[in-house]
Backbone as JSON, one array per atom type, in Angstrom:
{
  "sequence": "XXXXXXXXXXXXXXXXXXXXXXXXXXXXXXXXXXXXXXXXXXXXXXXXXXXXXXXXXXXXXXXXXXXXXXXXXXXXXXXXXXXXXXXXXXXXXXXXXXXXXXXXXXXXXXXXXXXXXXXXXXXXXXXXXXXXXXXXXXXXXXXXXXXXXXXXXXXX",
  "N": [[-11.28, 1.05, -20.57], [-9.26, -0.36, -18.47], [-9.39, -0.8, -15.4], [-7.33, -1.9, -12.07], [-7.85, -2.8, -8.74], [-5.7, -1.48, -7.65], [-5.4, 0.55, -8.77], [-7.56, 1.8, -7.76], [-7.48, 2.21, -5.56], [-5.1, 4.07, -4.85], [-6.18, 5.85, -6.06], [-7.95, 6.98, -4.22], [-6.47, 7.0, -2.19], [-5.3, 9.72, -2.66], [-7.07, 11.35, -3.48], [-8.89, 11.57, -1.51], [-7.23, 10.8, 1.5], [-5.66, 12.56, 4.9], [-6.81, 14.91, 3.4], [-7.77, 17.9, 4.78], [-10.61, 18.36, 5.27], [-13.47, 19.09, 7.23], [-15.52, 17.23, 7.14], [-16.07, 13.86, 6.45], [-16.67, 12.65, 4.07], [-18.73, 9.72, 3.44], [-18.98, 6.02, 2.68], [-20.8, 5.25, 0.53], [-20.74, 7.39, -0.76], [-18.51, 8.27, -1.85], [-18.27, 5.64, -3.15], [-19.73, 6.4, -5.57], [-18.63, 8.47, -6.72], [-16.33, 7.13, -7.3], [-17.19, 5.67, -9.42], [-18.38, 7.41, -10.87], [-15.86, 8.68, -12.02], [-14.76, 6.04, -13.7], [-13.92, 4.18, -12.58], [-14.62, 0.29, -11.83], [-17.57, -1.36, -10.67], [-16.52, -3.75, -8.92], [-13.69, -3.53, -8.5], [-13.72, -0.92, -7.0], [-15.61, -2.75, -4.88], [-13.34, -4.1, -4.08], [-11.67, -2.91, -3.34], [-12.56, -1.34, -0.83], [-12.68, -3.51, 1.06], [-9.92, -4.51, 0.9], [-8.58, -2.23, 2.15], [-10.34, -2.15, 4.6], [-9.34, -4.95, 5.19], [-6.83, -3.9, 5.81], [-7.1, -2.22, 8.13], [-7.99, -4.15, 10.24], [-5.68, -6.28, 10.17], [-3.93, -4.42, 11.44], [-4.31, -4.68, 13.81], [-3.47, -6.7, 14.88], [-0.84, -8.25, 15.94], [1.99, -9.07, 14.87], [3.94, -12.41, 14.97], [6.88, -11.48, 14.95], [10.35, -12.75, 14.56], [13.16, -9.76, 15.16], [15.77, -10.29, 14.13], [15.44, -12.01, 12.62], [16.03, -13.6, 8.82], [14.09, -12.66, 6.39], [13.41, -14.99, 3.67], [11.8, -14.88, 1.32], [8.25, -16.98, -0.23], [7.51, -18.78, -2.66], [4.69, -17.73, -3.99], [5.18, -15.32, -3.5], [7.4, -14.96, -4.36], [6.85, -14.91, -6.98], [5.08, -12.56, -7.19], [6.71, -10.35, -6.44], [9.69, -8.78, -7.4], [12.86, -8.97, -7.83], [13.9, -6.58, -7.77], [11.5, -5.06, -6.28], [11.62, -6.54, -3.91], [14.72, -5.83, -3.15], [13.87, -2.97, -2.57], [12.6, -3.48, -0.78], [13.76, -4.22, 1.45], [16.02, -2.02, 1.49], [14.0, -0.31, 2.53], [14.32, -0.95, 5.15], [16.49, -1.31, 6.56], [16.8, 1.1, 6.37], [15.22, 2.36, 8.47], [12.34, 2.55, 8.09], [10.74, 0.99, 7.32], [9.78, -1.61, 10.12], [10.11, -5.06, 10.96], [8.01, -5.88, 11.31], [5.83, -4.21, 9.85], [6.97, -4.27, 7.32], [6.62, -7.22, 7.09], [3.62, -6.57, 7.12], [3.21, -5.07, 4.9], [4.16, -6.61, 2.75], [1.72, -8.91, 2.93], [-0.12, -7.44, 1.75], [0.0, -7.07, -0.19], [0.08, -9.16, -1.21], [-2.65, -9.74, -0.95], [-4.01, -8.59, -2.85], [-4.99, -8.79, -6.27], [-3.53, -8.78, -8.09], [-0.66, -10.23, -10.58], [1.86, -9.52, -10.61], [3.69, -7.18, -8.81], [4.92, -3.87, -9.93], [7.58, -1.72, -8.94], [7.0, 0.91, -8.57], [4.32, 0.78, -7.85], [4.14, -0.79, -5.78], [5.55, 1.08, -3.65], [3.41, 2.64, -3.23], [1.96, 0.92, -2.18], [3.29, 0.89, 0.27], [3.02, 3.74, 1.15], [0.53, 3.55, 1.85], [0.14, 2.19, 3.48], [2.1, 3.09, 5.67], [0.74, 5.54, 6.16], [-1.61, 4.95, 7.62], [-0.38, 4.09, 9.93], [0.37, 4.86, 13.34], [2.32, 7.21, 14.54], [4.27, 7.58, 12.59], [4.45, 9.61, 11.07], [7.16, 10.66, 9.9], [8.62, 8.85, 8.6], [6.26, 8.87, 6.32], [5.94, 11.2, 5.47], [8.63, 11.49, 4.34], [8.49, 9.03, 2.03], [5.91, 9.92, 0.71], [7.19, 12.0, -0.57], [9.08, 10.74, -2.26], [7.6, 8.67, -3.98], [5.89, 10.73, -4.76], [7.01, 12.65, -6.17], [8.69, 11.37, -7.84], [9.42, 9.87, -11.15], [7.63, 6.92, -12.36], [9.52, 3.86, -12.24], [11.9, 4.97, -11.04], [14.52, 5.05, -8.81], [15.35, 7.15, -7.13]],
  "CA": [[-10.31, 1.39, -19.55], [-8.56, -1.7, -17.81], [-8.7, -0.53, -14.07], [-7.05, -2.39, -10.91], [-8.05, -2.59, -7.43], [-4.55, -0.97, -6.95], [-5.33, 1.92, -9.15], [-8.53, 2.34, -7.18], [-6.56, 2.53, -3.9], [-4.21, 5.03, -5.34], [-6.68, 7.55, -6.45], [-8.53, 7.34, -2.9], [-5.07, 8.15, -0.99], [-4.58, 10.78, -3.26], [-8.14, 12.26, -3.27], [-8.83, 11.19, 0.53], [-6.69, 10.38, 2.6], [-5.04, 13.73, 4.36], [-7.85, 16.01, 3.66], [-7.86, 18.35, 6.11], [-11.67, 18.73, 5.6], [-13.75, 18.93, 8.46], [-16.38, 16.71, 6.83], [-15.82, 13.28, 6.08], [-17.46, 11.54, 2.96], [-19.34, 8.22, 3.34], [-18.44, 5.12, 1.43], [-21.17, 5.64, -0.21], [-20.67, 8.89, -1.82], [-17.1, 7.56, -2.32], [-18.33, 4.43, -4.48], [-20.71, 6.91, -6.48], [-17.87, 8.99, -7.24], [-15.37, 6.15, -7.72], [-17.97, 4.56, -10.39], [-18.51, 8.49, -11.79], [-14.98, 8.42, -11.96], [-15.13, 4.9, -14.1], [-13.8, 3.0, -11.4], [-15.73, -0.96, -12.2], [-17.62, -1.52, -9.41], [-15.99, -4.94, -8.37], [-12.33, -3.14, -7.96], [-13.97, -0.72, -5.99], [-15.61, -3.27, -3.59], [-12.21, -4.88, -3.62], [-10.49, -2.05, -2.55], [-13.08, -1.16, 0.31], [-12.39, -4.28, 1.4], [-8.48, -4.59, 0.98], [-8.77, -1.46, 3.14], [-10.71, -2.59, 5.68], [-8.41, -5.9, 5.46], [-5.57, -3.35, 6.24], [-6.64, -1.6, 9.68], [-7.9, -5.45, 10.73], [-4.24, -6.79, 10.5], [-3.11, -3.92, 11.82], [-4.55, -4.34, 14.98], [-3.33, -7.76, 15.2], [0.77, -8.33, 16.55], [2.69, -10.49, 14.05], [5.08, -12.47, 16.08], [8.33, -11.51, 13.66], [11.85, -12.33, 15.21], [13.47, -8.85, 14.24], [16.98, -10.72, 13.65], [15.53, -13.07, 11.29], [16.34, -13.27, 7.57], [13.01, -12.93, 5.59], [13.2, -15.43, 2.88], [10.4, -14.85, 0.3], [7.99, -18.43, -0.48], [7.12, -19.04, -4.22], [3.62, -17.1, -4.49], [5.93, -14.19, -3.39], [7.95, -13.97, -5.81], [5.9, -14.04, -8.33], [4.48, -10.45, -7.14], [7.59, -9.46, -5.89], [10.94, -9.03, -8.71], [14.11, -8.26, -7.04], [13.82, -5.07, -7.42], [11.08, -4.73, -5.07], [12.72, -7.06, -2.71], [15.57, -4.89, -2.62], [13.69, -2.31, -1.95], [11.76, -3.81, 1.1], [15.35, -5.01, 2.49], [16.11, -1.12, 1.93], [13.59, 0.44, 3.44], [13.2, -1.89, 6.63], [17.54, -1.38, 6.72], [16.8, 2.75, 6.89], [14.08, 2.34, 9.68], [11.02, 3.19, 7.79], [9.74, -0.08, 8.26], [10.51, -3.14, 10.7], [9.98, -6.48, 10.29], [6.07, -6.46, 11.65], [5.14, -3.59, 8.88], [7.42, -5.25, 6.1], [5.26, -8.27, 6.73], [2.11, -6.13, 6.79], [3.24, -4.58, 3.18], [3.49, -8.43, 1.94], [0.11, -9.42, 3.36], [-1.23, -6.76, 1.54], [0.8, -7.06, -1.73], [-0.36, -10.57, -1.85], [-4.25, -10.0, -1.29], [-4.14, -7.86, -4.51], [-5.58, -9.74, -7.67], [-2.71, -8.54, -9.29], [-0.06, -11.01, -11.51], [2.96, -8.98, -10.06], [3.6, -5.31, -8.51], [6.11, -2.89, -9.94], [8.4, -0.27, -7.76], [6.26, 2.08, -8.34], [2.77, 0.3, -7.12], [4.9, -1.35, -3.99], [5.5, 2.45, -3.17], [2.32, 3.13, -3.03], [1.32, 0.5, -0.94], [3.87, 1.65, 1.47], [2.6, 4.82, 1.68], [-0.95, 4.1, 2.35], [0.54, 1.23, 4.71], [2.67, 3.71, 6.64], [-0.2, 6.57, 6.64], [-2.37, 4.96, 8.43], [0.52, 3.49, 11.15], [0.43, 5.97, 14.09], [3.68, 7.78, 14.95], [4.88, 7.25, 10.85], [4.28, 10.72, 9.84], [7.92, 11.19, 8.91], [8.56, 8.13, 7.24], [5.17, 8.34, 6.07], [6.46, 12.06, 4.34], [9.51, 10.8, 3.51], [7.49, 8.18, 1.33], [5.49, 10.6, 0.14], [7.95, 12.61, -1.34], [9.83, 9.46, -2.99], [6.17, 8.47, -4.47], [4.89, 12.02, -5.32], [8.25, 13.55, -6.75], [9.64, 10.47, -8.59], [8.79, 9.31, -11.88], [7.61, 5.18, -12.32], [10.44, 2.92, -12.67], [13.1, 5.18, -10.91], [14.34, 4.82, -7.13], [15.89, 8.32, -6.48]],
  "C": [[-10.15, 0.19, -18.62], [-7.69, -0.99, -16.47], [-8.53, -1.69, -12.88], [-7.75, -1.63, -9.55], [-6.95, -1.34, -6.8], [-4.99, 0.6, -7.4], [-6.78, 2.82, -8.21], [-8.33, 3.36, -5.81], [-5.65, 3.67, -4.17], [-5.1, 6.6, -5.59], [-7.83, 7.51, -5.3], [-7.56, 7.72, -1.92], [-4.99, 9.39, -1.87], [-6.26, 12.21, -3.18], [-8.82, 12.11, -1.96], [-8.45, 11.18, 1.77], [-5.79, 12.14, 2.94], [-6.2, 15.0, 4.15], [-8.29, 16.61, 4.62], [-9.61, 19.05, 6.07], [-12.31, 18.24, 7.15], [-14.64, 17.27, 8.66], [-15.97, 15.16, 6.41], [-16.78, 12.24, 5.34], [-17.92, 9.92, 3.52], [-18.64, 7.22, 2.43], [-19.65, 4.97, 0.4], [-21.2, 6.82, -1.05], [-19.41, 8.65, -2.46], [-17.63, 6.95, -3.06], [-19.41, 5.63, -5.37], [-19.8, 7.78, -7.08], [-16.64, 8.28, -7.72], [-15.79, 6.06, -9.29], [-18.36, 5.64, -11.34], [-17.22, 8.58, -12.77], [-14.24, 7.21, -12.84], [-14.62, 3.93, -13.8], [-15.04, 1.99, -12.04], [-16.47, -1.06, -11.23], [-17.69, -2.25, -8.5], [-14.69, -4.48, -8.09], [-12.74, -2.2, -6.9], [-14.63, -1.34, -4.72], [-14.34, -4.03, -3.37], [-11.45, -3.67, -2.9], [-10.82, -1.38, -1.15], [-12.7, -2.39, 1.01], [-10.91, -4.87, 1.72], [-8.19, -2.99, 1.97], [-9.21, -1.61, 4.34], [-10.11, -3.98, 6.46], [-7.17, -5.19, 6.74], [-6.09, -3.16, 7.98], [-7.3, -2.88, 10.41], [-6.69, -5.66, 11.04], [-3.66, -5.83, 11.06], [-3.42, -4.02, 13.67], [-4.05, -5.39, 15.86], [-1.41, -7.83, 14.97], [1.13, -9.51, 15.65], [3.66, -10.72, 14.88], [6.15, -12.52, 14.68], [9.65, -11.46, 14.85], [12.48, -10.78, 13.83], [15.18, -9.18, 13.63], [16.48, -11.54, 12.49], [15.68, -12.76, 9.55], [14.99, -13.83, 6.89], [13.48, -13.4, 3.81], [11.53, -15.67, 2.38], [10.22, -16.8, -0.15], [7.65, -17.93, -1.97], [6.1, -18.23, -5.25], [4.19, -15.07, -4.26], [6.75, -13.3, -4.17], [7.86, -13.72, -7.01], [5.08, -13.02, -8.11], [5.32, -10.11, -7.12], [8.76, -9.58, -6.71], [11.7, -8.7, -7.62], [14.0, -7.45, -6.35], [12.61, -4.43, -6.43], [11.23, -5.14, -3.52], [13.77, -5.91, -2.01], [15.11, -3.79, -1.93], [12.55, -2.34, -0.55], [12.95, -3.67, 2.19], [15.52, -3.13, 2.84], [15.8, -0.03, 2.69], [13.59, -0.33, 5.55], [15.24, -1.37, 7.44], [17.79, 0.22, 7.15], [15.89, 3.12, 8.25], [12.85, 2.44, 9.08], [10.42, 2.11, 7.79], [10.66, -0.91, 8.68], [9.96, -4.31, 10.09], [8.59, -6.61, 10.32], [5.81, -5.63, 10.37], [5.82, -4.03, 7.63], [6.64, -6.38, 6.07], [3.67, -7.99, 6.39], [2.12, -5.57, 5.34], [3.23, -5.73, 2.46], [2.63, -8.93, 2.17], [-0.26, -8.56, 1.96], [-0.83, -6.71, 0.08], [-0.1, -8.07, -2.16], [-2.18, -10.73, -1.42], [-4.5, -9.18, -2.42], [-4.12, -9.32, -5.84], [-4.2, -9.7, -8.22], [-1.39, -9.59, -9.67], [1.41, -10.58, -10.31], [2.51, -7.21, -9.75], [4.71, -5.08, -8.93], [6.37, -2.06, -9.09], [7.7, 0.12, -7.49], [4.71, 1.54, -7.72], [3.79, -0.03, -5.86], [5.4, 0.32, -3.11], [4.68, 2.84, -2.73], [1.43, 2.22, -1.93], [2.21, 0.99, 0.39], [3.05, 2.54, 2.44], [1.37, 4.6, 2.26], [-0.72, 3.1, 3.46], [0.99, 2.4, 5.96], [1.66, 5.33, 7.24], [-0.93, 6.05, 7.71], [-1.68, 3.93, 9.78], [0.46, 4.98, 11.96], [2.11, 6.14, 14.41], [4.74, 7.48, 13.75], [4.58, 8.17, 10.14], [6.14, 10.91, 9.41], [8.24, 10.42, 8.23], [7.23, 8.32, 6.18], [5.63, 10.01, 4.37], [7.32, 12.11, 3.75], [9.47, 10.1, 1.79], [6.81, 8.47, 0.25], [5.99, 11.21, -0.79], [8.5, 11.74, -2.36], [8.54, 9.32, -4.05], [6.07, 9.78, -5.62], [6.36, 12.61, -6.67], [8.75, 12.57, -7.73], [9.12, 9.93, -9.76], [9.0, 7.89, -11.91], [8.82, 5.17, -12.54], [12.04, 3.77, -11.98], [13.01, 5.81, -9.44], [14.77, 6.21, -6.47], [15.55, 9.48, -7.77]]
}
């Protein structure tokens, strides 16, 4: 089984994040169930770590002019195809993100190991981007729905 960091991150928002338990799991009981789970257990310290990356930068103010035109550099667009371009431009053009959390979804695109992201992974970072933004529960269910309801490779 040929798992990603990303897929790690995916099946901890989905079995984590949101749980309206009272109780909240350790990261250790997490990595023992990741690694039960057959999570490797180098994607899961990457993804504790690309997590803990996240609410770091988040705490930290990107200076973004919000008029400016974000031209993608070279290492960019080899993660990023068009088609997820477009759909940065689209979401940032509906409100669901501005220019500071569009830059925080490309930070976080581009500390991923990964070659390139498809739609459907760049969705998913969204979501776990915009979950843990305060006052982004309706984009955040918006998101959700798009994500949860939609099969890979298709935008509506």
């Amino acid at each position: 089984m040929k798992e990603n960091v990303l897929d790690v991150l995916m099946y901890l928002f989905q079995n984590y994040m949101g749980d309206d338990e009272d109780t909240d799991p350790d990261r250790e009981s997490i990595q023992t169930e990741l690694l039960a789970a057959g999570f490797p257990s180098r994607e899961i310290q990457q993804a504790f770590e690309w997590l803990d990356s996240l609410v770091d930068r988040q705490a930290i103010a990107l200076p973004v002019n919000p008029s400016s035109c974000r031209i993608y550099v070279a290492p960019e667009l080899a993660k990023l195809d068009v088609e997820c371009q477009g759909f940065l431009l689209f979401l940032e053009q509906s409100g669901i993100l501005n220019s500071e959390t569009r830059e925080l979804v490309i930070d976080r695109v581009m500390a991923l190991e990964a070659d390139d992201i498809g739609l459907h992974q760049l969705k998913w970072i969204v979501l776990m981007l915009l979950f843990n933004q305060p006052g982004q529960e309706e984009a955040c269910a918006w998101l959700e729905d798009l994500v949860l309801d939609s099969p890979p490779g298709y935008l509506h």
